[in-house]
Each structure stands twice: as C-alpha cells, then as structure tokens.
N, C-alpha and C positions, 0 to 999 in steps of 0.2 A: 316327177317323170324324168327329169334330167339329171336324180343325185341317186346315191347307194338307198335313202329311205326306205322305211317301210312302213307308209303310213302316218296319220298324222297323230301329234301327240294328244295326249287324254285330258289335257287340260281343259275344263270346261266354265264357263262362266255360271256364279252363283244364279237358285233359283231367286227369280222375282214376279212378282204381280206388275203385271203391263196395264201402264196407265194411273201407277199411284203412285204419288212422292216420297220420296224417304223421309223419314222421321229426322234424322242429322242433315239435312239440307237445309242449307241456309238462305234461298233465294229463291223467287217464285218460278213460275212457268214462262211469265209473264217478262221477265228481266233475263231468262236463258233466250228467248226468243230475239229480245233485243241486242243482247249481246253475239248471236247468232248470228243477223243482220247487219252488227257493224265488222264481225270479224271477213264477215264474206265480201262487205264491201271492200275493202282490205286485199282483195284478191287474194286470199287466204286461202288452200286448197280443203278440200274436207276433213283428209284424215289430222291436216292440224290442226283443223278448227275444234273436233273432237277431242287431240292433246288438250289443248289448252283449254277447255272446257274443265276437264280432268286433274289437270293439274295448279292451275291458278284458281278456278270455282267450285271445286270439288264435286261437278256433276261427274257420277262415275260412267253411268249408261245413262245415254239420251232418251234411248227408247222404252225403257223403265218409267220415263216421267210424262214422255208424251205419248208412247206407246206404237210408234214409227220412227223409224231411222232416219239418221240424219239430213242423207241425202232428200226424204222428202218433202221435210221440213224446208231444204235447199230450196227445192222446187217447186212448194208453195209460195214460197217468199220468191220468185220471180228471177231467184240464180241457177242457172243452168247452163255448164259448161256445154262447147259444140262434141266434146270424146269424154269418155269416162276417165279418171284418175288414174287409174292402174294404166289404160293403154297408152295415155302419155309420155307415164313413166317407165313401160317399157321403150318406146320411139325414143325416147331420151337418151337412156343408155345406150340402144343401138346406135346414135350418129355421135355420142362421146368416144365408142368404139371404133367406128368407123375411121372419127379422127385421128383418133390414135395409130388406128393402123396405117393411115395414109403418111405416116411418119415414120412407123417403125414396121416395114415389109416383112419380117422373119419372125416377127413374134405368134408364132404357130398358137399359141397356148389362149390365144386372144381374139384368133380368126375359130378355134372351135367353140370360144363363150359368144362370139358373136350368130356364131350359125343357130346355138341354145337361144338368141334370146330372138332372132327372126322368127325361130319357129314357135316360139309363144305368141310370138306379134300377128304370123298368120293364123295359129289357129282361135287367139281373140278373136282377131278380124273374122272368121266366119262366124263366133259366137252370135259375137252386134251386128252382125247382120240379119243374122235369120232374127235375134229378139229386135231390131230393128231401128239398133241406138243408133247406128252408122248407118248414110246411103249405101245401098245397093252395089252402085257405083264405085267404090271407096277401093282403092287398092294402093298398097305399102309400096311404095318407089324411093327409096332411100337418099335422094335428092329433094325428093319432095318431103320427109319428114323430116328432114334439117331446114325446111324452111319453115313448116307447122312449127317446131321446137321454138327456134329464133322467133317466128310471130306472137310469141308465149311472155 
C-alpha cells in the first residue's frame, strides 16, 4: 500500500500433506513440542521461535507436522501474548521514531515514514478489533505505546 509495488511475489511454499512427518526429520512431535515450550518460556517471540526451529532442528514447517500453526500450538500450551507480534512490532517502530524525531525536528523524510507506519497501526487496530484480539476500547496514544513498548 505504501510502496511503488505491484503485488505480491509468486513465491510459494512447497506442496505438503498436513499432519505427516517428513521422512528426513530427525526428531519427534513430541520433543518439537518440548522444545517449543522451553523456547517460549524464554520469552521468545513466535516468528523466532519458528527461525530457530528451522534453523538449529531442522523443522522446516511446523504445520506440516502438526498440522496447525504455530501460534496455536502457542495457545494451547498456555502462552498467549496480551497483542499480536506484528502490532507490537509496529508500536515499536513508531516510538523509535518518534524518539528520533523528538531530536532531530527537520528530518522530514522520517516524519512521512512515521505518518506510514501510524496508519498501519490504526488500520491493524481496527483489524483486532472487530476479530476481537484487542479490547474494544483499545486506542493508539503514542505516550501510551512507549510505555506498552518499555513494559515489554
């Protein structure tokens, strides 16, 4: 929405059968799950609990093995952040920017990536609302997401 694009790339992920193990896996279900478990205790967010699944155990897809995604395997296992990952990680960016600018007033070029990534932030926030991730209530005050961020 915010770049010259046109659409997303064609790269697709191999086909696979959901819910069988691969053949070159070396590790059960049963020791991904534990491993899963302790990366999360770890305060480990998801998408690197995934890397590293990928990269150190060689699971490539989670949900290839168990046949659901990560997240809710998360959520069975009784970890469940209060905001999703992504809108975090945008509020984050937003009050790194914010700081910035509260230092450097003329950097035009940093007050219009800021305005970009507010307006991702409100139209998430109506997202989770209506599905229902976020209260109701919930609204982006830029004081208050530098102190969400900081309580992280």
């Amino acid at each position: 929405m915010h770049t010259g694009g046109h659409g997303k790339a064609k790269s697709r992920k191999p086909e696979v059968v959901m819910g069988k193990v691969p053949e070159d896996l070396q590790i059960t279900k049963e020791q991904i799950e534990e491993i899963v478990s302790n990366y999360a205790k770890q305060n480990m967010p998801q998408a690197q609990i995934g890397q590293m699944l990928k990269e150190k155990h060689g699971v490539k897809y989670v949900k290839q093995v168990f046949g659901k995604r990560l997240g809710v395997i998360l959520e069975e296992q009784g970890v469940k952040t209060a905001y999703p990952q992504d809108f975090l990680d945008l509020i984050k960016k937003a009050v790194i920017m914010r700081t910035h600018l509260a230092k450097n007033k003329k950097d035009v070029y940093n007050t219009t990536r800021l305005k970009r990534v507010e307006s991702k932030i409100w139209r998430l926030t109506k997202y989770y609302k209506r599905v229902g991730v976020i209260p109701e209530d919930w609204k982006y005050v830029p004081e208050q997401a530098a102190l969400l961020i900081k309580g992280r």
